[in-house]
C-alpha positions as CSV (number, residue, x, y, z in Angstrom):
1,X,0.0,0.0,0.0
2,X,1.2,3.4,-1.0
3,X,1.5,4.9,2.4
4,X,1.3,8.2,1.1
5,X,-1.9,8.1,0.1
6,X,-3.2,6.4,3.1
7,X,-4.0,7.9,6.3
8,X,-5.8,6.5,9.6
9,X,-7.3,9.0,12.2
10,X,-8.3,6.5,15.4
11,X,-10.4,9.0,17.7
12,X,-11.3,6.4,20.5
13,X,-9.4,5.8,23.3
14,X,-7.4,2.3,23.7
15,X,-10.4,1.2,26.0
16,X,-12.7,1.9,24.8
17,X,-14.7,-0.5,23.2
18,X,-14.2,-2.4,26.6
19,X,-16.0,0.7,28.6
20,X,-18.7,0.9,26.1
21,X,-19.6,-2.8,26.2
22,X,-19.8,-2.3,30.1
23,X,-21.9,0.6,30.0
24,X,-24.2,-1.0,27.2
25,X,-24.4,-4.2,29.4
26,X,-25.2,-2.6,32.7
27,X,-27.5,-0.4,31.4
28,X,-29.7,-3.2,29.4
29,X,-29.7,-5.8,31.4
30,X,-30.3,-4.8,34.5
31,X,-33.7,-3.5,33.5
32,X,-36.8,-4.8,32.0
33,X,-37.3,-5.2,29.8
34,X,-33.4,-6.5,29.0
35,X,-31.8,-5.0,25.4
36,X,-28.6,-4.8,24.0
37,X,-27.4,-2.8,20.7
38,X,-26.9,-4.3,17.8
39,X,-23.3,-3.3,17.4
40,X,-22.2,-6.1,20.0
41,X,-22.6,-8.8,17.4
42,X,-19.7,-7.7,15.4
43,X,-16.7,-9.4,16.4
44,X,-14.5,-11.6,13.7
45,X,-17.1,-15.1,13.9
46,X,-20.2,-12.3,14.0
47,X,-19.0,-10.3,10.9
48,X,-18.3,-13.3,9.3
49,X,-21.5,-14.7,10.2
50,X,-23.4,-11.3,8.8
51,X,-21.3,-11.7,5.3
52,X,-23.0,-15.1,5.4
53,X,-26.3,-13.7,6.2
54,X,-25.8,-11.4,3.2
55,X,-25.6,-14.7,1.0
56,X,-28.9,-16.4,2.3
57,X,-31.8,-16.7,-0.3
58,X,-34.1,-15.1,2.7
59,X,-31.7,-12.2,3.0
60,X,-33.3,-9.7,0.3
61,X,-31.6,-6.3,1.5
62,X,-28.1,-6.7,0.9
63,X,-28.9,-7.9,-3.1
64,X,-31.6,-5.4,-4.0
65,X,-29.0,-2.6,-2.4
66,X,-26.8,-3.8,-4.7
67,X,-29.3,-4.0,-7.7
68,X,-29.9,-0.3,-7.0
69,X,-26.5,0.5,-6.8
70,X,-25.2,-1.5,-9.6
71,X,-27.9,0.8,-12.1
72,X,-27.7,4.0,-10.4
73,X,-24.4,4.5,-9.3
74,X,-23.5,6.0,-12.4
75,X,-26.6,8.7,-11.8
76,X,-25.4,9.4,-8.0
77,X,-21.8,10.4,-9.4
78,X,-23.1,12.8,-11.9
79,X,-25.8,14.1,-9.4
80,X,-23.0,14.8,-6.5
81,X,-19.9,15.2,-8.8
82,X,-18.4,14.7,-5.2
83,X,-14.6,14.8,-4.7
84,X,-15.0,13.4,-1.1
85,X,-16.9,10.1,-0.5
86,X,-17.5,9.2,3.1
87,X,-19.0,6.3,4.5
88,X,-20.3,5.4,8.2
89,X,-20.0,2.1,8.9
90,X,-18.0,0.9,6.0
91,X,-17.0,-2.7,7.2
92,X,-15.3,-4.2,4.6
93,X,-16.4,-1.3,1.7
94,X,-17.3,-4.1,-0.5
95,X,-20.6,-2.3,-2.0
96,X,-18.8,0.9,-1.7
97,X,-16.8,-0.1,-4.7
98,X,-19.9,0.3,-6.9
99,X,-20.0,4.1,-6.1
100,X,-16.3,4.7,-5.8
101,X,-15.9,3.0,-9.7
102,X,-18.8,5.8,-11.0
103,X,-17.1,8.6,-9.3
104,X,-13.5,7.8,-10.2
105,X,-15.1,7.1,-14.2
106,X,-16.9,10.6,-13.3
107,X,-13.4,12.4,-12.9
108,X,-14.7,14.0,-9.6
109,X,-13.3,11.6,-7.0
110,X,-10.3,12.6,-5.0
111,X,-10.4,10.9,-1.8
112,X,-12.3,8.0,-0.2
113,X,-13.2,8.5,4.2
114,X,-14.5,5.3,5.7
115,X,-15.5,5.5,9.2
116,X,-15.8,2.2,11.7
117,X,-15.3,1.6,15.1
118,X,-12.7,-1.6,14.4
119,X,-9.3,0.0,13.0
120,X,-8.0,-3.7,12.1
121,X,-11.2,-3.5,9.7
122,X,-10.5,-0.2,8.4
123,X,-6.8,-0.8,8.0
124,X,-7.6,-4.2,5.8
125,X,-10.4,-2.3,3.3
126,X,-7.9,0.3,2.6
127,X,-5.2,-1.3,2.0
128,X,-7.5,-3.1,-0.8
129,X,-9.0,0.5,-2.5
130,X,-5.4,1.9,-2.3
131,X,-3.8,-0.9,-4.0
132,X,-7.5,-0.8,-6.6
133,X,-7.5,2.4,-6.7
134,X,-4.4,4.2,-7.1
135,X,-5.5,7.9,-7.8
136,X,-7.3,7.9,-4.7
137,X,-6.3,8.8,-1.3
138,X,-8.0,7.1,2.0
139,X,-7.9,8.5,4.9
140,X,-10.0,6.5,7.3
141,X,-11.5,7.6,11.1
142,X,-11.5,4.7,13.9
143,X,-14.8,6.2,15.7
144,X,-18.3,5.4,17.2
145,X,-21.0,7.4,14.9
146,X,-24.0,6.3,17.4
147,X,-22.6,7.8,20.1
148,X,-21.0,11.2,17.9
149,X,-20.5,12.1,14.3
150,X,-16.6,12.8,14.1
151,X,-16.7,13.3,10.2
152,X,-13.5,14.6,8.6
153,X,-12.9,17.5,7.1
154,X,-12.6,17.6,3.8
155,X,-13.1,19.6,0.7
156,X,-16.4,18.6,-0.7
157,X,-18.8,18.6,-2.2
158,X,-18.8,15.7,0.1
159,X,-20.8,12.4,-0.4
160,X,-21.4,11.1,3.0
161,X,-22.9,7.1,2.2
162,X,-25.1,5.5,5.0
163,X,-25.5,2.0,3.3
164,X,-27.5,-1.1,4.5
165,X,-30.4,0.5,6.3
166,X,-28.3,0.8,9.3
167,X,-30.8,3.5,9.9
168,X,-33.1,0.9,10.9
169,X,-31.4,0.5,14.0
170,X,-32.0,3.2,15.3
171,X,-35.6,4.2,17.2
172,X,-37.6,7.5,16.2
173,X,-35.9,9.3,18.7
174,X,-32.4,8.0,17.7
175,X,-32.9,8.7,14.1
176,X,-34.1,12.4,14.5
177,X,-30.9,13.5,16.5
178,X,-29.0,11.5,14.4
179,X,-30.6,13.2,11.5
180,X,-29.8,16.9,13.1
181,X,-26.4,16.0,14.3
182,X,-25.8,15.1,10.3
183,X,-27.3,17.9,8.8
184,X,-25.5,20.7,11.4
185,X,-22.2,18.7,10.3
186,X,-22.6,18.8,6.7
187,X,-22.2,22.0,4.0
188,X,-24.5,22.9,1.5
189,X,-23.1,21.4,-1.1
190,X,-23.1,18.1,0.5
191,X,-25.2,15.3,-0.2
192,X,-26.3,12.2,2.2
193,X,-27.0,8.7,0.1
194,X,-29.2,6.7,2.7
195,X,-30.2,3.3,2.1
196,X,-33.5,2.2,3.5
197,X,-35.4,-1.1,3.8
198,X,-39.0,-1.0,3.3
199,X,-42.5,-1.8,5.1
200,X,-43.6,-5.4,2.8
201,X,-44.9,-8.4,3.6
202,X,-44.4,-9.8,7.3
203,X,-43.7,-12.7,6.1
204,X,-41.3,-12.1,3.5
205,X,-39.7,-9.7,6.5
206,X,-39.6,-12.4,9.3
207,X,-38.1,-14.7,6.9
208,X,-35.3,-12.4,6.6
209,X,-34.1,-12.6,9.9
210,X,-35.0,-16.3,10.8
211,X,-33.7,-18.2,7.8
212,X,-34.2,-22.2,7.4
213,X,-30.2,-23.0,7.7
214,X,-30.3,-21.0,11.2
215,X,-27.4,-18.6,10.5
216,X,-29.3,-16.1,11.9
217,X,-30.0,-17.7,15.4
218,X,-26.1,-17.7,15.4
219,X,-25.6,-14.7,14.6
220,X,-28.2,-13.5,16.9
221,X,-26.7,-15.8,20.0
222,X,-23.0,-15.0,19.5
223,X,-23.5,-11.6,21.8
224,X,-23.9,-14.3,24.5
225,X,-20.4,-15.1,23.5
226,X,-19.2,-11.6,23.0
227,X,-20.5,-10.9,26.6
228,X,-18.9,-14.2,28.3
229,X,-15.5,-13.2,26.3
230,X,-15.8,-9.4,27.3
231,X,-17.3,-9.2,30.7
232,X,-16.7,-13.1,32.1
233,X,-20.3,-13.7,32.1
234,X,-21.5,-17.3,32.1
235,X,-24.4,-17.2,29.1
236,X,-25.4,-20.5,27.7
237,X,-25.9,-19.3,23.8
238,X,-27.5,-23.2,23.8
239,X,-30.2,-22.4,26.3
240,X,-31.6,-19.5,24.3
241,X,-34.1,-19.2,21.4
242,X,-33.7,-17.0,18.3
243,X,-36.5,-15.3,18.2
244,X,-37.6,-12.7,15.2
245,X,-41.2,-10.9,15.5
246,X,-42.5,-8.1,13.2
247,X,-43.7,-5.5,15.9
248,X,-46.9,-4.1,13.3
249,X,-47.7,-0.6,15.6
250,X,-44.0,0.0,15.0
251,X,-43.4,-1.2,11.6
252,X,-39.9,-3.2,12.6
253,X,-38.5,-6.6,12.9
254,X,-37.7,-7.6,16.8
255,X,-34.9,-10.2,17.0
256,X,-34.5,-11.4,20.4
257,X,-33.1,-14.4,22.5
258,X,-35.7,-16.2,24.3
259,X,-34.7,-18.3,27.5
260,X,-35.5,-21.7,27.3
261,X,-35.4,-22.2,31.2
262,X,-34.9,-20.4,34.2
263,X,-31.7,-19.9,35.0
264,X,-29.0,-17.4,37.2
265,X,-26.5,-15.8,34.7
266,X,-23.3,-14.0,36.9
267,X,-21.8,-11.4,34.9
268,X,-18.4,-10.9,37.4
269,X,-16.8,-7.4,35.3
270,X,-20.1,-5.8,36.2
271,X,-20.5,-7.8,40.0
272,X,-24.3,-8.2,38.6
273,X,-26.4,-11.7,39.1
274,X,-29.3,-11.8,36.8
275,X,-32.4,-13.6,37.2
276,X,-33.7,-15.0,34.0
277,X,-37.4,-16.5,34.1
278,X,-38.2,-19.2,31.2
279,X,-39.4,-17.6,28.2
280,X,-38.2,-14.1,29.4
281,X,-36.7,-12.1,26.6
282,X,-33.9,-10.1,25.7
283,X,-33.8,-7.8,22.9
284,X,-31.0,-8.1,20.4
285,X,-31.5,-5.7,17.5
286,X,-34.3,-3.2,16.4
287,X,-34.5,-3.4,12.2
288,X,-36.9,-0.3,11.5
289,X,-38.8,-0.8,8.1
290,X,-40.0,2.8,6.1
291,X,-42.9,4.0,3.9
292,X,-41.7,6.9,1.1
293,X,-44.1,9.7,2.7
294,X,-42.9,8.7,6.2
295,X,-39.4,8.7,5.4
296,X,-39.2,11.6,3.5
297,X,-41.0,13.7,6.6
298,X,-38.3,13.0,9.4
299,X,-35.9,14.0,7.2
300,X,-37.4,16.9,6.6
301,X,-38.2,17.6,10.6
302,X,-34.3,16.0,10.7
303,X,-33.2,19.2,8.2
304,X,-33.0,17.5,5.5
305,X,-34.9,17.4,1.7
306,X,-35.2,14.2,-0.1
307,X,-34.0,15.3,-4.0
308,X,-34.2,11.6,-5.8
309,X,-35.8,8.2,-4.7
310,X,-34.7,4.9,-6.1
311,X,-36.0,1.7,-5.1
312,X,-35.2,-1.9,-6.8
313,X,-37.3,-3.5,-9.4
314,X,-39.5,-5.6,-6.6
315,X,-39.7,-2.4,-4.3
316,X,-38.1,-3.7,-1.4
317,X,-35.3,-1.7,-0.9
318,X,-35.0,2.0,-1.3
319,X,-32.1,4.5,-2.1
320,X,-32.3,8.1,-1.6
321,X,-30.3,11.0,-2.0
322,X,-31.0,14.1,0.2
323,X,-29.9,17.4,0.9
324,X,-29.0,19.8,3.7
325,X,-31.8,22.6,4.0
């Protein structure tokens, strides 16, 4: 890798991935009723099992993303002529690639931004684009987005990506400051490329998340292992239930881990002794679903106006580029 053209900005402290599991812990588990975040699935055997996910014939979101991408990438370049693509929650930047060949063909692109919270993630995707790419210069932030936007500074016009519906994640509340952190930390002339999943069939949706091969139940269980590696806690992943329930008042997929028994679980970091009772739940992972009109008004209360709408060919997945008022 050209060194030169690669530069990585790490912004969280040495612990602190450690602190934040803690916090995250103590705080949803020792209420009712029990959640964690998401973001606790993603060690090394959870992203791997997620890239699986992506494969499964259930898993819809991740190809009609693509199917959007792969026609209209070409159109999003020529719309944000941006020199400046950043993405939140890059991962492994393996879509990205899509949007960074139509804005390197467009003559526009200068330099690629991923944010992530793993550096050893960050490091490995660029180190691929700059040995791809080799016009373009990386320079990649090690940071927490759900807790702060820390988005660098660079010339724009800026094309800040938010791929995979990771906005589902987030609850009403959550996604409103979120969308007027973004829009106070944007310019005018930059543009925000938000992928959403949409309201459908329940049980096309359900589907999605509780698949017939089971990845998903072990993807959904191995937080019981991050929290046994992390915090010394004594989880049995095998006496839990995958669970995954559409929630219809709140338009949303629910996964959850569902005790099979009663049972004690000690979690000795956090000198905490939880009382499980059979059948008691814990939430895993919120996965918001959106209508076009609905959508398109918290933006707009978020400070932001919706300028194009793409959706694939089945209408399951949309794409949509919006705008700083």
């Amino acid at each position: 890798m050209a060194e030169s053209r690669f530069a990585l900005d790490d912004r969280l402290p040495a612990d602190y991935l450690a602190n934040a599991l803690r916090s995250d812990a103590l705080e949803g588990l020792s209420t009712a009723p029990r959640t964690l975040p998401p973001k606790w699935f993603y060690d090394k055997r959870g992203s791997d099992l997620f890239e699986q996910i992506t494969m499964l014939p259930e898993y819809y979101p991740a190809r009609a993303e693509q199917e959007i991408l792969t026609r209209r990438a070409s159109e999003i370049a020529g719309l944000t002529r941006a020199t400046t693509l950043i993405e939140l929650g890059s991962g492994s930047s393996r879509k990205t690639r899509l949007l960074l060949d139509a804005l390197t063909a467009g003559g526009t692109l200068q330099r690629y931004a991923p944010l992530d919270v793993s550096s050893s993630t960050l490091r490995e995707a660029s180190e691929a684009i700059c040995r791809d790419y080799p016009a373009l210069s990386v320079t990649a932030t090690v940071a927490d987005f759900t807790t702060g936007l820390a988005l660098p500074d660079h010339p724009g016009p800026r094309l800040l990506a938010f791929l995979g519906s990771t906005i589902g994640n987030f609850d009403a509340d959550q996604r409103s400051a979120f969308y007027r952190a973004l829009a106070l930390t944007l310019s005018s002339d930059d543009v925000l490329l938000l992928g959403a999943d949409l309201v459908k069939d329940p049980d096309a949706l359900v589907r999605a998340y509780d698949d017939l091969s089971g990845v998903t139940a072990e993807f959904n269980k191995n937080v019981l292992h991050v929290l046994n590696r992390g915090l010394g806690s004594d989880f049995d992943p095998d006496a839990y239930d995958h669970v995954a329930l559409w929630n219809a008042d709140e338009e949303r997929i629910e996964m959850r881990l569902r005790a099979r028994t009663a049972q004690t679980v000690k979690i000795p970091e956090l000198e905490l002794s939880l009382d499980i009772a059979q059948g008691e739940d814990l939430r895993t992972e919120l996965s918001c679903k959106f209508r076009r009109e609905t959508l398109t008004q918290e933006l707009r209360e978020g400070g932001f106006t919706v300028r194009n709408w793409w959706t694939d060919t089945a209408g399951r997945f949309a794409l949509l580029l919006a705008v700083p008022n």
